[in-house]
Backbone as CSV, one residue per row, in Angstrom:
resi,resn,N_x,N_y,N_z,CA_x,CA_y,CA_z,C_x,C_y,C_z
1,UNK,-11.401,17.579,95.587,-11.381,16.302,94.863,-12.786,15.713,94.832
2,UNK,-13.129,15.277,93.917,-14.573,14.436,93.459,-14.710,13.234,94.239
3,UNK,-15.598,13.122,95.130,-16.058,11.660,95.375,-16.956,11.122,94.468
4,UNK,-16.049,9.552,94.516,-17.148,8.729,92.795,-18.035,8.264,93.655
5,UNK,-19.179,8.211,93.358,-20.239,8.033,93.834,-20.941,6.394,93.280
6,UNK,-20.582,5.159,94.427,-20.489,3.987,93.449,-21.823,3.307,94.004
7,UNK,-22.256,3.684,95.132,-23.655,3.555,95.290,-24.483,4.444,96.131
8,UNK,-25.416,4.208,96.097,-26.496,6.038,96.961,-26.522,6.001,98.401
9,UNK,-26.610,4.077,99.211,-25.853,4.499,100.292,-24.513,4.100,100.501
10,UNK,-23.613,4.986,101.490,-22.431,4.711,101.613,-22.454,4.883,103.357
11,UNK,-21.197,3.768,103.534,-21.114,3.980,105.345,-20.611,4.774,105.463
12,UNK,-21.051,5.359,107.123,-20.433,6.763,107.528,-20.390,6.336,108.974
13,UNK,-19.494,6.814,109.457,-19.142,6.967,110.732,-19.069,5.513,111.065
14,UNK,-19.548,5.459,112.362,-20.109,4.063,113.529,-20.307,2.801,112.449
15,UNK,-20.807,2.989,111.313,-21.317,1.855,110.558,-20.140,1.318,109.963
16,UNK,-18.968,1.872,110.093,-17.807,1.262,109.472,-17.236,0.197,110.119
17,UNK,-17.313,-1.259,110.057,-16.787,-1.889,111.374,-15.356,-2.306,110.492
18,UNK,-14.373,-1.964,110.024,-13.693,-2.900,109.516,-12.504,-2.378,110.450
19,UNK,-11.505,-2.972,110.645,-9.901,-2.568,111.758,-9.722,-1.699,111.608
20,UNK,-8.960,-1.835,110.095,-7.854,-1.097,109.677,-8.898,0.027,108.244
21,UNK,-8.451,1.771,108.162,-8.875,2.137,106.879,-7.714,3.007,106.305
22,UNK,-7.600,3.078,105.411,-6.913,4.052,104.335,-7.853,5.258,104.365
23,UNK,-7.131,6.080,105.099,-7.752,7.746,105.162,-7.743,8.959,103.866
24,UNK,-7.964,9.494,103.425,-8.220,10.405,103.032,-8.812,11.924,103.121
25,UNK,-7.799,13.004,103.437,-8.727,13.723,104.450,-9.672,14.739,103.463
26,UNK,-10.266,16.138,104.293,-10.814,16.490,103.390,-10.613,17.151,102.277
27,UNK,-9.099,17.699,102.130,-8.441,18.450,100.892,-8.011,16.885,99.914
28,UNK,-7.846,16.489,100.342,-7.657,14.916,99.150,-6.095,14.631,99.613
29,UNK,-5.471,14.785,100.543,-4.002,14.329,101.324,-4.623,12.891,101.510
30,UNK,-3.593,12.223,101.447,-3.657,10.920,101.944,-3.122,10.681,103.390
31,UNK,-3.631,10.373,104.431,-3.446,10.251,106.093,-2.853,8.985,106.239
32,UNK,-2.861,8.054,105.093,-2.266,6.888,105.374,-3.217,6.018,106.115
33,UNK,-2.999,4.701,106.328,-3.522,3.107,107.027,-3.273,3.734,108.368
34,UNK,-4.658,3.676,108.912,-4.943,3.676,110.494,-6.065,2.984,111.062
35,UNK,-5.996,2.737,112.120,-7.376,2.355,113.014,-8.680,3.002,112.458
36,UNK,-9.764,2.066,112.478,-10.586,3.100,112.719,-11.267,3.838,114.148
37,UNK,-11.117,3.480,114.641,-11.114,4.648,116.141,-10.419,5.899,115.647
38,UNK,-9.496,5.900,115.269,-8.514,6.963,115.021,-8.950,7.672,114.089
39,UNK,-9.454,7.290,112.719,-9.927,7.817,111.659,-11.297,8.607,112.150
40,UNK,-12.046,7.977,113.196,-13.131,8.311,113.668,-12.829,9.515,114.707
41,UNK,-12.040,9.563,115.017,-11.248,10.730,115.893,-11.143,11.991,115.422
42,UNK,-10.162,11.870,113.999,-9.444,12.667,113.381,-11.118,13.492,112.705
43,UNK,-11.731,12.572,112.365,-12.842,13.510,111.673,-14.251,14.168,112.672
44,UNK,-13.753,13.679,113.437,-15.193,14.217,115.068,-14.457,14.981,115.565
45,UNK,-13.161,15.468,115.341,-12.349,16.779,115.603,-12.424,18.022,114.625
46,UNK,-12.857,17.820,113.167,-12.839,18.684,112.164,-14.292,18.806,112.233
47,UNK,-15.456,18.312,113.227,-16.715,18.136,112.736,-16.819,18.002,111.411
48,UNK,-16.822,16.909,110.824,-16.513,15.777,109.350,-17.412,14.656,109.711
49,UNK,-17.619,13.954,108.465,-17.683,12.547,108.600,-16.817,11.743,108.229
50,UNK,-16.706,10.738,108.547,-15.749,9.535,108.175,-17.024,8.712,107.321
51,UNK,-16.362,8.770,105.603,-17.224,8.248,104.205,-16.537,6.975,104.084
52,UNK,-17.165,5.894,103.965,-16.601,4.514,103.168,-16.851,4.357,101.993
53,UNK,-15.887,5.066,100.838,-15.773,5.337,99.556,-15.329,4.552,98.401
54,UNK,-14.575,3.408,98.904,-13.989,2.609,98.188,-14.151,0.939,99.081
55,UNK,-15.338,0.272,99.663,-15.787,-0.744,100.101,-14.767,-2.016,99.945
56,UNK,-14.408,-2.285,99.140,-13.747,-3.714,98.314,-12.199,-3.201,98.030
57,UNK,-11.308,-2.151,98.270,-10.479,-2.213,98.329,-9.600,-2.688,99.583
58,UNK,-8.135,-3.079,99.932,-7.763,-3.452,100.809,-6.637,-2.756,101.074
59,UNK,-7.099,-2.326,102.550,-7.761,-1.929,103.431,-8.588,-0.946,102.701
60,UNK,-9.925,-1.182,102.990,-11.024,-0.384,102.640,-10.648,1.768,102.872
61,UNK,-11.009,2.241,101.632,-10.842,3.651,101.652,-12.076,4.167,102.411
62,UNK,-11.603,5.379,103.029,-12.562,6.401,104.027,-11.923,7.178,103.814
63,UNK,-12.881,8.628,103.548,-12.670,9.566,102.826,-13.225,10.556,104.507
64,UNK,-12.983,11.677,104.650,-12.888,12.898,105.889,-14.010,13.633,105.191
65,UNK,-15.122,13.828,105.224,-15.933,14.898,104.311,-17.046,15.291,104.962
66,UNK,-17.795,16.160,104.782,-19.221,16.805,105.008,-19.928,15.824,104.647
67,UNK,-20.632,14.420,104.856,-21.586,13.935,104.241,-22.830,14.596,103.897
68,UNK,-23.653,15.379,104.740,-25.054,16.082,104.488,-24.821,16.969,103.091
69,UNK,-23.583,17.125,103.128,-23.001,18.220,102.042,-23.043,17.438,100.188
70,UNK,-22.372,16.812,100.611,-21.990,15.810,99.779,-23.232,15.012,98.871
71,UNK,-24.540,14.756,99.830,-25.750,13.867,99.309,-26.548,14.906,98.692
72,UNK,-26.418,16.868,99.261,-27.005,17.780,99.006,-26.906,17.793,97.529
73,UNK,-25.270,17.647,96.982,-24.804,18.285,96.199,-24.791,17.034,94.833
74,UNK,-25.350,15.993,95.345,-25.270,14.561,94.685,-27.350,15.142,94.008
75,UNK,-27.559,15.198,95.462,-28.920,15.024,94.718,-29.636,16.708,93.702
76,UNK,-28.855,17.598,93.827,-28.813,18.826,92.969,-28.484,18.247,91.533
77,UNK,-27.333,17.640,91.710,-26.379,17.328,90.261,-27.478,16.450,88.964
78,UNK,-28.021,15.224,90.121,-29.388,15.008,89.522,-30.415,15.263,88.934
79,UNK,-30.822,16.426,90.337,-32.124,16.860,89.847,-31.820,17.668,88.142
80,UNK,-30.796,18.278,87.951,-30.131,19.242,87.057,-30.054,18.183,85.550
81,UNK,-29.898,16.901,85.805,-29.742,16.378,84.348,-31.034,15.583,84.556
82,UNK,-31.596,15.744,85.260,-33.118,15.058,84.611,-34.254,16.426,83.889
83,UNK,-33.383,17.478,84.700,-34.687,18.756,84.148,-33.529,18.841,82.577
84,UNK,-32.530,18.284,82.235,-32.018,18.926,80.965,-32.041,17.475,79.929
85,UNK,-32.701,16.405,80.140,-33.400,15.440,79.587,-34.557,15.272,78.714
86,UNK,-34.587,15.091,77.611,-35.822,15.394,77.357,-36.594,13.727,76.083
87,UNK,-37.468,13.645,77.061,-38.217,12.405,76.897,-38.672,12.277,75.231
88,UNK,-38.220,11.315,74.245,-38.018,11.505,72.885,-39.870,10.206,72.911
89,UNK,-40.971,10.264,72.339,-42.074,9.422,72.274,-41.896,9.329,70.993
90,UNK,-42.997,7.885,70.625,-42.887,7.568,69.670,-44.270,7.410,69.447
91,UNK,-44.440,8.181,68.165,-46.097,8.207,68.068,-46.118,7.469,66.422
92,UNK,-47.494,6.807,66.324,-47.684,5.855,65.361,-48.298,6.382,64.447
93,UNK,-48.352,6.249,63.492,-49.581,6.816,62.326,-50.474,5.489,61.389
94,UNK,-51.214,4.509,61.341,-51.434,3.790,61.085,-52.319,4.283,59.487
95,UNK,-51.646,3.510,58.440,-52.531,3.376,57.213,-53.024,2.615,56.578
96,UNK,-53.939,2.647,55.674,-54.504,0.736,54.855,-53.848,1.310,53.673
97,UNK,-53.916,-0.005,52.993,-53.062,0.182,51.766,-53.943,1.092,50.411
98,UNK,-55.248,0.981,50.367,-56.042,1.691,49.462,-56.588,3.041,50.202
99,UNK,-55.560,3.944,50.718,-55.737,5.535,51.050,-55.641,6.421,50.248
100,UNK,-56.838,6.988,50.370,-57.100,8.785,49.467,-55.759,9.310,49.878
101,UNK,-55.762,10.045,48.713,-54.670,11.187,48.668,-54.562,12.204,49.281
102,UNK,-55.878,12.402,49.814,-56.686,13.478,51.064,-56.051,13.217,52.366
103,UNK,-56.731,11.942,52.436,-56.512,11.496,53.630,-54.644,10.451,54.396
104,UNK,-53.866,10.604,52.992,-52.610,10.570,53.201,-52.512,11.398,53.453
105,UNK,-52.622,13.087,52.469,-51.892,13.890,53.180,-52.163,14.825,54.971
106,UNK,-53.428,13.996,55.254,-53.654,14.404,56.393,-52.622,14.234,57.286
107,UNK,-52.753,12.571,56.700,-51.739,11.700,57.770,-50.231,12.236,57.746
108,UNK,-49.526,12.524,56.658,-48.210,13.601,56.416,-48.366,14.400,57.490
109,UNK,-49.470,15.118,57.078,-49.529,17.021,58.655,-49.828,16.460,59.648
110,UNK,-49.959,15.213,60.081,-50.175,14.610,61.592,-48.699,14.348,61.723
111,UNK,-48.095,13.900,61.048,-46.750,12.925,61.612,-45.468,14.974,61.421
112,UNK,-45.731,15.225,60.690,-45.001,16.845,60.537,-45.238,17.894,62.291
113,UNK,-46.225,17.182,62.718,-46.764,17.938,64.007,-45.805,17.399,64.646
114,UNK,-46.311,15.921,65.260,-45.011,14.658,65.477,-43.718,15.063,65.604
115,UNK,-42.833,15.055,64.289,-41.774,15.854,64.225,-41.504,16.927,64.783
116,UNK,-42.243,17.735,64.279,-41.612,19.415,64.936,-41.734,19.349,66.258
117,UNK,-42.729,18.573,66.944,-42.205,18.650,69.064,-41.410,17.506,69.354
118,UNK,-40.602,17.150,67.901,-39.415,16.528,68.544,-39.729,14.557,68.462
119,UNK,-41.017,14.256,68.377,-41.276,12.777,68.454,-40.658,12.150,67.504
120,UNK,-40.346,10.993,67.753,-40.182,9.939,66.030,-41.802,9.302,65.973
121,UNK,-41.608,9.364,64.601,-42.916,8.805,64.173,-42.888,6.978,63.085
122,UNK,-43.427,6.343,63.805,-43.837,4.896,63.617,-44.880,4.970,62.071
123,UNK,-44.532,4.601,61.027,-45.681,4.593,60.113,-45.858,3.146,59.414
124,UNK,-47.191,3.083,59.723,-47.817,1.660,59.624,-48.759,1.274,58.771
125,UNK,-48.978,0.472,57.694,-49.602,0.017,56.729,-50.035,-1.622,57.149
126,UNK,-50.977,-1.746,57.284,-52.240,-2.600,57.776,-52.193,-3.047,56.407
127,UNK,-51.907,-4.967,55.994,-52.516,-5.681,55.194,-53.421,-6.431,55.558
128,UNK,-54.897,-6.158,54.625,-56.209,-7.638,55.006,-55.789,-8.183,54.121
129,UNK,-56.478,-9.804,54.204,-57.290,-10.348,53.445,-56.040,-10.467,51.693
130,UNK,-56.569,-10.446,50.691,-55.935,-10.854,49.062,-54.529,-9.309,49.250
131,UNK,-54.316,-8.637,49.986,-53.957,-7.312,50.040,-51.910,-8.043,49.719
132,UNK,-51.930,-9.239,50.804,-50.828,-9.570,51.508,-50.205,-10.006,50.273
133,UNK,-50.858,-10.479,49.231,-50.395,-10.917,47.883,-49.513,-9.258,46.870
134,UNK,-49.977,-8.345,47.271,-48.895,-7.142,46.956,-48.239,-5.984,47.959
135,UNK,-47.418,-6.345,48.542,-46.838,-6.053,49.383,-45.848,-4.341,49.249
136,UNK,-45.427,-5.167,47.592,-45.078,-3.857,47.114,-45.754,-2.417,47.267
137,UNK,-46.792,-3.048,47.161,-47.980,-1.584,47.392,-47.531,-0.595,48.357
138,UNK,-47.549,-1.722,49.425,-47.368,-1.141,51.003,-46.096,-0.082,50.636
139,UNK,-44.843,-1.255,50.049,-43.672,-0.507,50.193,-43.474,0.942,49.570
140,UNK,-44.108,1.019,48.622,-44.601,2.049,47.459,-45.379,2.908,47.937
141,UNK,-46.167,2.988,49.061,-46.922,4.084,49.923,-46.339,4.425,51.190
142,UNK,-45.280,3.739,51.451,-44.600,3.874,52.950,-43.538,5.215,52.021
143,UNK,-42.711,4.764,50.848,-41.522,5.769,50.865,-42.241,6.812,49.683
144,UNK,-43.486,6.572,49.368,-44.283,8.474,49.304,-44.695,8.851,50.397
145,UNK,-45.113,8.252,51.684,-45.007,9.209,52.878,-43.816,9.777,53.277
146,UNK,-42.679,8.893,53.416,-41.499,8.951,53.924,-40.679,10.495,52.865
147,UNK,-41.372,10.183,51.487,-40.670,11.784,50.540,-41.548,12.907,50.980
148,UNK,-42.948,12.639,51.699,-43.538,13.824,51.233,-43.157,14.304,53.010
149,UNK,-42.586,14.049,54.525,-42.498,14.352,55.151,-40.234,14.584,55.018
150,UNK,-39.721,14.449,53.602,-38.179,14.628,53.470,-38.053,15.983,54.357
151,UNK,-38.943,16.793,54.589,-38.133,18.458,54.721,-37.646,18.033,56.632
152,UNK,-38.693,17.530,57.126,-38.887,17.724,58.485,-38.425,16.057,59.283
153,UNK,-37.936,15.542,58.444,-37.805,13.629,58.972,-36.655,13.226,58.083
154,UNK,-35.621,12.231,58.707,-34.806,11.752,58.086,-35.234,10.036,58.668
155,UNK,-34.832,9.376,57.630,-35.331,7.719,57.844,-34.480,7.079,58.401
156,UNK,-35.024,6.544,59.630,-34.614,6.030,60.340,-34.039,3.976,60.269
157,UNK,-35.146,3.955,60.370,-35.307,2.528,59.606,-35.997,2.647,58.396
158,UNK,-35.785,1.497,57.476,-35.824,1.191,56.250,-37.349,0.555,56.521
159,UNK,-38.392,0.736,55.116,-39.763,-0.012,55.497,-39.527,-2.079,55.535
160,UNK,-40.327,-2.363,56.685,-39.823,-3.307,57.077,-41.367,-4.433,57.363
161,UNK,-41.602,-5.445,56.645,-42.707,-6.147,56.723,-42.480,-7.252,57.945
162,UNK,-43.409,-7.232,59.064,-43.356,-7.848,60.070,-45.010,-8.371,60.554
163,UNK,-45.060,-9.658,60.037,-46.850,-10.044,59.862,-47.404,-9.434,59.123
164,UNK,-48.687,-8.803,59.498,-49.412,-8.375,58.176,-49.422,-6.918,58.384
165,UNK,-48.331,-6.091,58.957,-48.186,-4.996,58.641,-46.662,-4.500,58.456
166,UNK,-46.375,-3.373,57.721,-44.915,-3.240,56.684,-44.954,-1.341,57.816
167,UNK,-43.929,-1.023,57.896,-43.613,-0.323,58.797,-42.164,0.238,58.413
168,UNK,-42.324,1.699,59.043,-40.905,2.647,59.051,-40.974,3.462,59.817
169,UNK,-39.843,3.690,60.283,-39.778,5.016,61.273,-38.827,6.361,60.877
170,UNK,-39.440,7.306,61.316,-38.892,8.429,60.758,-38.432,9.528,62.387
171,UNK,-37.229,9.806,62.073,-36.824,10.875,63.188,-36.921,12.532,62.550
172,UNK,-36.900,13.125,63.815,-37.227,14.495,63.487,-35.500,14.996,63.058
173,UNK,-35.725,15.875,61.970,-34.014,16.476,61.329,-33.838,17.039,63.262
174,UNK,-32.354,17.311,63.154,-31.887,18.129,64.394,-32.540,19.775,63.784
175,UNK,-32.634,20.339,63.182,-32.815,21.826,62.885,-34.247,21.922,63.161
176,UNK,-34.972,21.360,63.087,-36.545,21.476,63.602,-37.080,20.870,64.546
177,UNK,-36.335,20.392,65.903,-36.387,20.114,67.300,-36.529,21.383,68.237
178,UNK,-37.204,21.666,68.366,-38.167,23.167,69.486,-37.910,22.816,70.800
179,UNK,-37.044,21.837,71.243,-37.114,21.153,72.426,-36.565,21.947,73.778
């Protein structure tokens, strides 16, 4: 049977001061409401620990188990979904609104790199000065980046003007994640 694991420390043994516990042994039988002396007995006879598994119930649950075993197998289970995690960044591409066609499509094969190891990419259009008076511009150069990266990015958010810069984000398709 699974112990739920409701916080990282749990009492064991001696540290249990409460009277009375609801036992549980180590196949998952229920031993029934006893002392704890007794509970402390029953499991220093199986070389066990006596686990306080359920704190706030009444009479508090204690579970019969291997603790060293138990924290071994807690902190494996861990280590196992943090190595199968994988950290998603968000990298920016910043543009002005009067960009070469050169130097857009640079910015495309920068944010396509982006994508393919999996990042979302932030794309940003910088208004100065008389610029803020056509905005459209911005919007009109955000979704020709946003078509010319269609193969490898699906849009995430919609382009979105926030102060004097207009912004979208693009995620990588699932079929071209190398991750």
């Amino acid at each position: 049977m699974e112990v739920p694991h409701i916080s990282k420390e749990l009492l064991i043994n001696e540290e249990i001061k409460d009277r009375e516990v609801r036992v549980i042994d180590a196949d998952g039988n229920q031993l029934g409401i006893m002392p704890t002396r007794e509970a402390l007995k029953i499991s220093a006879e199986k070389n066990l620990d006596l686990v306080k598994i359920a704190p706030k119930a009444t009479p508090p649950v204690c579970r019969i188990m291997d603790y060293g075993k138990y924290r071994f197998e807690l902190a494996k289970k861990e280590k196992e979904a943090r190595k199968n995690q994988k950290v998603v960044d968000v990298k920016e591409i910043r543009m002005s609104l009067n960009i070469d066609t050169h130097d857009l499509q640079t910015k495309v094969n920068h944010a396509h790199q982006f994508l393919k190891s999996g990042n979302k990419v932030k794309v940003t259009v910088r208004f100065r000065g008389r610029e803020m008076a056509h905005t459209e511009l911005g919007g009109n150069l955000l979704a020709r980046f946003a078509e010319a990266c269609a193969d490898y990015a699906s849009l995430e958010k919609q382009p979105k003007l926030e102060g004097r810069s207009m912004s979208l984000f693009l995620a990588p398709k699932p079929a071209n994640n190398k991750a």
